[in-house]
Backbone bond lengths (Angstrom), bond angles and torsions (degrees), N, CA, C in turn:
res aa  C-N    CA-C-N  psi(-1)  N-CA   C-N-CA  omega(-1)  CA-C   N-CA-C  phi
1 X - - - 1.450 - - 1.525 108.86 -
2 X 1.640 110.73 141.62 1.624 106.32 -173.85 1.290 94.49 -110.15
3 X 1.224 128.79 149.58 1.766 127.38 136.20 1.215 150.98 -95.98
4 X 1.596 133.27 101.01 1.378 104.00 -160.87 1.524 104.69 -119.42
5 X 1.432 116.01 143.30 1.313 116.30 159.91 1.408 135.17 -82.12
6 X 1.077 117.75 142.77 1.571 136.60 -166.92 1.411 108.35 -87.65
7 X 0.945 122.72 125.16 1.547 136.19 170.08 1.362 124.75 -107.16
8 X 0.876 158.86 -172.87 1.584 155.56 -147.01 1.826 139.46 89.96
9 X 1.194 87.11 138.37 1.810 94.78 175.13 1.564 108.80 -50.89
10 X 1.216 108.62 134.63 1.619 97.59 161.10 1.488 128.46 -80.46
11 X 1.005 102.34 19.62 1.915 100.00 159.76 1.141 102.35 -100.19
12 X 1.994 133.18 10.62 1.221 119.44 143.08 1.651 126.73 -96.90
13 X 1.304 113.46 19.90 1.413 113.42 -157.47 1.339 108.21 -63.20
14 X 1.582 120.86 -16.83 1.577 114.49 -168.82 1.789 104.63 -92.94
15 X 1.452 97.23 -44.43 1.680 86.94 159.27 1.012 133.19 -65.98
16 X 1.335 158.15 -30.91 1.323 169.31 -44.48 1.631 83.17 168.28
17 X 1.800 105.39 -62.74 1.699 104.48 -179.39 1.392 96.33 -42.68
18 X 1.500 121.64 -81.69 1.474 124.77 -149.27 1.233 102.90 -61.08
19 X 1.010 143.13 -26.20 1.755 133.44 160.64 1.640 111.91 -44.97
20 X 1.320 101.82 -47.76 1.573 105.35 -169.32 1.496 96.33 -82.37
21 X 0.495 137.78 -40.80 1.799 147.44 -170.22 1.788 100.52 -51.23
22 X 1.482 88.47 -65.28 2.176 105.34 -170.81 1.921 75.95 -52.47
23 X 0.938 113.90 -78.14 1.825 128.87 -169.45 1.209 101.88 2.71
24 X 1.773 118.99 -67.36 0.933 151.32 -136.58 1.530 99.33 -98.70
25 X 1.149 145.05 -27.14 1.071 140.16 161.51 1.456 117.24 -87.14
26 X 1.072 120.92 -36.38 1.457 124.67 179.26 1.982 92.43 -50.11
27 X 1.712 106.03 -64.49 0.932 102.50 -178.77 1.968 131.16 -36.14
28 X 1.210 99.87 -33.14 1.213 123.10 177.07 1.603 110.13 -52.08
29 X 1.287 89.54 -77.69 1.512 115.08 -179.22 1.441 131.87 -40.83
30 X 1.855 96.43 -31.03 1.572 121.27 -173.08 1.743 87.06 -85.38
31 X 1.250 122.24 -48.48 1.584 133.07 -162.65 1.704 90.50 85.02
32 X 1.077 89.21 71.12 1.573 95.76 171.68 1.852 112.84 -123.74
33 X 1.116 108.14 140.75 1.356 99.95 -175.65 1.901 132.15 -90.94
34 X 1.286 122.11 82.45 1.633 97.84 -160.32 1.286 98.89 -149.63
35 X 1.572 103.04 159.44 1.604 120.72 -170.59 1.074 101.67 -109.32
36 X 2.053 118.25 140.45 1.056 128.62 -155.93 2.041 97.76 -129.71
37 X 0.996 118.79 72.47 1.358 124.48 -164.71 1.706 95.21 -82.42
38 X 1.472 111.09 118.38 1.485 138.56 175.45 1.209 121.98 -90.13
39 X 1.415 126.02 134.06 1.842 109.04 160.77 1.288 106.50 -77.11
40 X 1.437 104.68 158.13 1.363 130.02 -168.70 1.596 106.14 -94.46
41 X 1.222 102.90 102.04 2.011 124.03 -179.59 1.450 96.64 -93.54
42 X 1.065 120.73 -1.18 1.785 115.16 -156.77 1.902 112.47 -82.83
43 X 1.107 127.00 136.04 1.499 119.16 -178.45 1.732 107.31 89.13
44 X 1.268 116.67 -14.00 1.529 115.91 147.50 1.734 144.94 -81.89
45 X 1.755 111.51 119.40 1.122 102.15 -166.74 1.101 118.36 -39.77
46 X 1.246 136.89 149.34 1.560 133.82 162.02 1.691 129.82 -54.76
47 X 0.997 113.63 -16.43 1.634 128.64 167.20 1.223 94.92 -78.43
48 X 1.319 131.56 -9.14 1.718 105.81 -165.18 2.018 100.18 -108.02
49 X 1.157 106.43 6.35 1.923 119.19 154.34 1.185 117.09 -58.28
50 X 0.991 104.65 -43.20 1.853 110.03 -155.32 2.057 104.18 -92.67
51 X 1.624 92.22 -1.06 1.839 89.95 -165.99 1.404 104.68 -111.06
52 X 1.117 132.93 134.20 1.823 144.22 -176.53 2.007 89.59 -47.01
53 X 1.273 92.29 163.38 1.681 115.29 -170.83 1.327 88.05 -59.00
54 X 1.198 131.72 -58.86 1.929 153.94 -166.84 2.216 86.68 -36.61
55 X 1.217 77.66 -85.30 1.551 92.14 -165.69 2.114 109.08 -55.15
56 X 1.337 117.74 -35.74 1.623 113.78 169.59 1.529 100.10 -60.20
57 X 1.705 119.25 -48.38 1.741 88.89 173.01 1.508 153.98 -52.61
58 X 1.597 100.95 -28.15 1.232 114.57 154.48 1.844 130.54 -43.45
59 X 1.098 109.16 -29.17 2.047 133.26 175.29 1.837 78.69 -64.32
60 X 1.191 130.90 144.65 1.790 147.83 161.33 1.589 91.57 -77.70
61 X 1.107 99.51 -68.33 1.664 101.00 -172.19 1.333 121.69 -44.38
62 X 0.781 122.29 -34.00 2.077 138.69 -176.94 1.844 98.80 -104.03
63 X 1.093 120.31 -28.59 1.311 106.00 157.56 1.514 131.45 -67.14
64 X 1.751 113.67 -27.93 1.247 122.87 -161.55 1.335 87.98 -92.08
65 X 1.083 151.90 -34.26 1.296 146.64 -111.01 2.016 92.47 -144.90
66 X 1.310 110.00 -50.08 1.922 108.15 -171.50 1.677 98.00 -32.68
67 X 1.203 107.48 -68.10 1.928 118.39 -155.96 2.214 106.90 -30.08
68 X 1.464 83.31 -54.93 1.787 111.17 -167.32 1.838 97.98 -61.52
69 X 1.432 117.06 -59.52 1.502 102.89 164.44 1.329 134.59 -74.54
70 X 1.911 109.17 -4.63 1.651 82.36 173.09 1.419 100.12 -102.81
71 X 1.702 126.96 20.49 1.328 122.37 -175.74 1.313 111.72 -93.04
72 X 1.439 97.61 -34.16 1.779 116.67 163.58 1.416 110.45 -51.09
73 X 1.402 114.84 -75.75 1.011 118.35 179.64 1.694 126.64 -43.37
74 X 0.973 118.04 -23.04 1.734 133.87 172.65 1.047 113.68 -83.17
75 X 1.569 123.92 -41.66 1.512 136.91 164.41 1.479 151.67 -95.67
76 X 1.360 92.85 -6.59 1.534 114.17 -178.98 1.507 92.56 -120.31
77 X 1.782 134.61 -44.84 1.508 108.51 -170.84 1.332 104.10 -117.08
78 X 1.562 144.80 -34.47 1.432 154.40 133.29 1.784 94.85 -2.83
79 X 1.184 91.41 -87.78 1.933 94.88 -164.18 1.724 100.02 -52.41
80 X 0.966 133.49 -66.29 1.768 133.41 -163.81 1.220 112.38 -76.91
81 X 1.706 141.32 -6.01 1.777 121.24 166.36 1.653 99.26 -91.12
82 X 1.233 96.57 -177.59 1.369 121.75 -168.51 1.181 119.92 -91.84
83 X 1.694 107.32 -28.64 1.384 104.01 -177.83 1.743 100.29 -155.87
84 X 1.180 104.70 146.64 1.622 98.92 -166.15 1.343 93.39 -110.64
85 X 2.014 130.03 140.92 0.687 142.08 155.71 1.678 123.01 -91.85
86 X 1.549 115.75 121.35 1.839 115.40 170.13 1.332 108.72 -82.42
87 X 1.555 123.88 121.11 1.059 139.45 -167.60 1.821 76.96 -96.35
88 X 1.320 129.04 100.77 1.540 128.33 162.85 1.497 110.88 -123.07
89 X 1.209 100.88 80.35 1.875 99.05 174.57 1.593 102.70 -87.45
90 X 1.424 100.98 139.69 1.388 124.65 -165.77 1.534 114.97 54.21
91 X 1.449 110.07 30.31 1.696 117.34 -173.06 1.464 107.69 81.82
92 X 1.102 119.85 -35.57 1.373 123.26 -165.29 1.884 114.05 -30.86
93 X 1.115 100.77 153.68 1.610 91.61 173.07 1.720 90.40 -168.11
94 X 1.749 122.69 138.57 1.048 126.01 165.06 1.091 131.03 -84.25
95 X 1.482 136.06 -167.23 1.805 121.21 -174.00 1.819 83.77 -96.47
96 X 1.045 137.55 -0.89 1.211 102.49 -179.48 1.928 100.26 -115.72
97 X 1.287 110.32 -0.98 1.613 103.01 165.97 1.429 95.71 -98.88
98 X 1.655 134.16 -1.09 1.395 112.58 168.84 2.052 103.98 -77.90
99 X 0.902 95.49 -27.78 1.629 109.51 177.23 1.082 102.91 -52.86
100 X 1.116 118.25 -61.78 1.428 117.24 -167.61 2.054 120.13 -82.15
101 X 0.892 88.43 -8.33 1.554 107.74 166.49 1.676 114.96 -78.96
102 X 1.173 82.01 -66.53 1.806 78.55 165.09 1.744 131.66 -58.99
103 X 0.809 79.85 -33.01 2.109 97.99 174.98 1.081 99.52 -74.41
104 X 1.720 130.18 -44.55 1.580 119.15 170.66 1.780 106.81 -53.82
105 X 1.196 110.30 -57.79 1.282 126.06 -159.64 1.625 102.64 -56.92
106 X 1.149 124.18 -42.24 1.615 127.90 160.95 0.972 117.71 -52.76
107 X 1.453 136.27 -57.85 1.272 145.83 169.65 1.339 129.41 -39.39
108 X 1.811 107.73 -17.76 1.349 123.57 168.55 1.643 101.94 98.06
109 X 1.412 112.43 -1.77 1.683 106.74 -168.72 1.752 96.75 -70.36
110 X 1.667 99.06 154.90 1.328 125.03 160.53 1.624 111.75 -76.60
111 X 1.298 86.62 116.44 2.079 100.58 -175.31 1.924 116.67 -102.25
112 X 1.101 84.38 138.10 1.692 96.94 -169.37 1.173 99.15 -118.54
113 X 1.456 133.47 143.73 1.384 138.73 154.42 1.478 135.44 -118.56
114 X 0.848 116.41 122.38 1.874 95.27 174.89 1.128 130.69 -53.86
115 X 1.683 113.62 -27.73 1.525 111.11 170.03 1.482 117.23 -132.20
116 X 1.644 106.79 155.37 1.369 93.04 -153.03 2.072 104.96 -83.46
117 X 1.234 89.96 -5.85 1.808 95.20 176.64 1.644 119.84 -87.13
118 X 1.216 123.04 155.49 1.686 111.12 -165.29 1.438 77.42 -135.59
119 X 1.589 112.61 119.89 1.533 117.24 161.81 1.372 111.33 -124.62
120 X 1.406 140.14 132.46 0.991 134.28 137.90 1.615 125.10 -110.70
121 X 1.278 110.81 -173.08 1.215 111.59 168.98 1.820 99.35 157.74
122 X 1.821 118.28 163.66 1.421 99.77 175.93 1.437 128.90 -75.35
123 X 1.442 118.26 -2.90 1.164 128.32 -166.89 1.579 112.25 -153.49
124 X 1.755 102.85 120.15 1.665 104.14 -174.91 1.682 123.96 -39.07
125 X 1.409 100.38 -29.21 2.051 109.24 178.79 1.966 99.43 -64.85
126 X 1.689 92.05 -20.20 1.999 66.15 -154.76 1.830 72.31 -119.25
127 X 1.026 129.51 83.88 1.905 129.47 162.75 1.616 89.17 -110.75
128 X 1.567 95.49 135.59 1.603 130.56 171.03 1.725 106.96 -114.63
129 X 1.444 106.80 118.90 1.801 107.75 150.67 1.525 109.99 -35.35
130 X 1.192 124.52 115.40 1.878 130.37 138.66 0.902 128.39 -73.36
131 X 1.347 132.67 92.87 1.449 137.33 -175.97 1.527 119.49 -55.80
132 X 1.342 88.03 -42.27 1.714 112.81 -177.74 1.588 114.19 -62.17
133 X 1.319 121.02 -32.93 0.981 128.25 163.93 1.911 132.79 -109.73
134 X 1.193 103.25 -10.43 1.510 107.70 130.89 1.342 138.63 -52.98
135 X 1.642 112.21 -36.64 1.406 112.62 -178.37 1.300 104.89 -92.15
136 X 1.565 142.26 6.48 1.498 126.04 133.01 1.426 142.69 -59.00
137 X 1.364 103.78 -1.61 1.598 117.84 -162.20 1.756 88.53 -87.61
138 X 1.556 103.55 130.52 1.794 86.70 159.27 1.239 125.94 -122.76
139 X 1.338 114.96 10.31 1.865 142.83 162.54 1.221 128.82 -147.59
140 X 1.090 124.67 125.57 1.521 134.68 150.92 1.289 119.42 -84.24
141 X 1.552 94.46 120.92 1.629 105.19 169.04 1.187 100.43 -154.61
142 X 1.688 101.86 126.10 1.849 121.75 -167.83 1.816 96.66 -107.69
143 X 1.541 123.23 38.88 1.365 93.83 161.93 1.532 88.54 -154.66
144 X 1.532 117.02 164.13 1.658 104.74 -178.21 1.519 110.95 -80.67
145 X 1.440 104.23 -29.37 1.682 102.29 162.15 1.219 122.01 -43.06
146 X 1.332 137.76 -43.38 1.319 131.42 -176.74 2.030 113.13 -85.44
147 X 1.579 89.37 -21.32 1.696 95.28 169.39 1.484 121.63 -57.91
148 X 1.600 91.32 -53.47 1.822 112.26 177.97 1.346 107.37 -60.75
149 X 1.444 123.44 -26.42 1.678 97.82 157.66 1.005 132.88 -127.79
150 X 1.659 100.14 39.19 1.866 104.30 148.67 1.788 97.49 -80.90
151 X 1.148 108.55 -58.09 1.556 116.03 -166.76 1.553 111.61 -66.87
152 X 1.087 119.88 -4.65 1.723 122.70 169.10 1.564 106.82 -76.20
C-alpha cells in the first residue's frame, strides 16, 4: 500500500476533491490498495477560496485556526506518506503549499505535480515562475489514472 499527500491552494479544494475522489475509485476498481491524505479546507467560509492568503487572514476564524492545519498537515500527513502530490492548477501554488513542498522535498519524498509550471505570487496579475521550487518536482502527471499507476 502507497500513501500520498495532497497539497494545494484552497481555491482548488473542489477540484483537488474530484481528483481525489476519480483516484479513489479507480483505486477501488483496480483493487488497489492506497492512502489519499488531504488538507483540511473544512470549517472555512466558502468566500474565503476565492481570496489570496493576505486577504483569508483578515476572516478571525481562518486566522485562529490556518497555523494548527497547515502544521498538521506538514506533520501528521507531509512527514508519514510516501509520496507527495502538488495539486498546481494553472501552476499556481500558495505560500503555504510552497511550504509544504519544500518540507516534502527535505524529507526526501518523491514529488508529483499536475502542472509542469510553478507560479506563485500574492495576486493572479502579479504570478512569477519559481525555479527553486520547480526544480523539486520530479513528475508531472495531470490525471489520477496515470497517478494510480505510479503508486500501484
Amino acid at each position: 500500500m502507497k500513501s500520498v499527500v495532497f497539497c494545494s491552494s484552497q481555491r482548488f479544494k473542489h477540484e483537488l476533491n474530484a481528483f481525489v475522489k476519480n483516484l479513489r475509485a479507480l483505486a477501488k476498481e483496480r483493487k488497489i490498495h492506497i492512502t489519499a491524505l488531504e488538507p483540511d479546507f473544512s470549517g472555512d467560509a466558502e468566500h474565503l477560496s476565492s481570496l489570496s492568503e493576505k486577504e483569508r487572514l483578515a476572516d478571525p476564524n481562518y486566522r485562529a485556526t490556518v497555523a494548527g492545519r497547515v502544521y498538521d498537515h506538514l506533520f501528521r500527513k507531509v512527514k508519514v506518506a510516501d509520496v507527495c502530490f502538488i495539486f498546481n492548477k494553472n501552476g499556481y501554488i500558495g505560500v503555504n503549499t510552497a511550504g509544504e513542498l519544500f518540507a516534502a522535498a527535505m524529507a526526501g519524498k518523491f514529488i508529483y505535480a499536475l502542472e509542469d509550471k510553478v507560479l506563485m505570487g500574492a495576486h493572479p496579475d502579479g504570478l512569477y515562475e519559481e525555479p527553486s521550487a520547480k526544480n523539486l518536482i520530479h513528475e508531472v502527471i495531470n490525471s489520477p489514472e496515470d497517478l494510480l499507476d505510479r503508486l500501484a
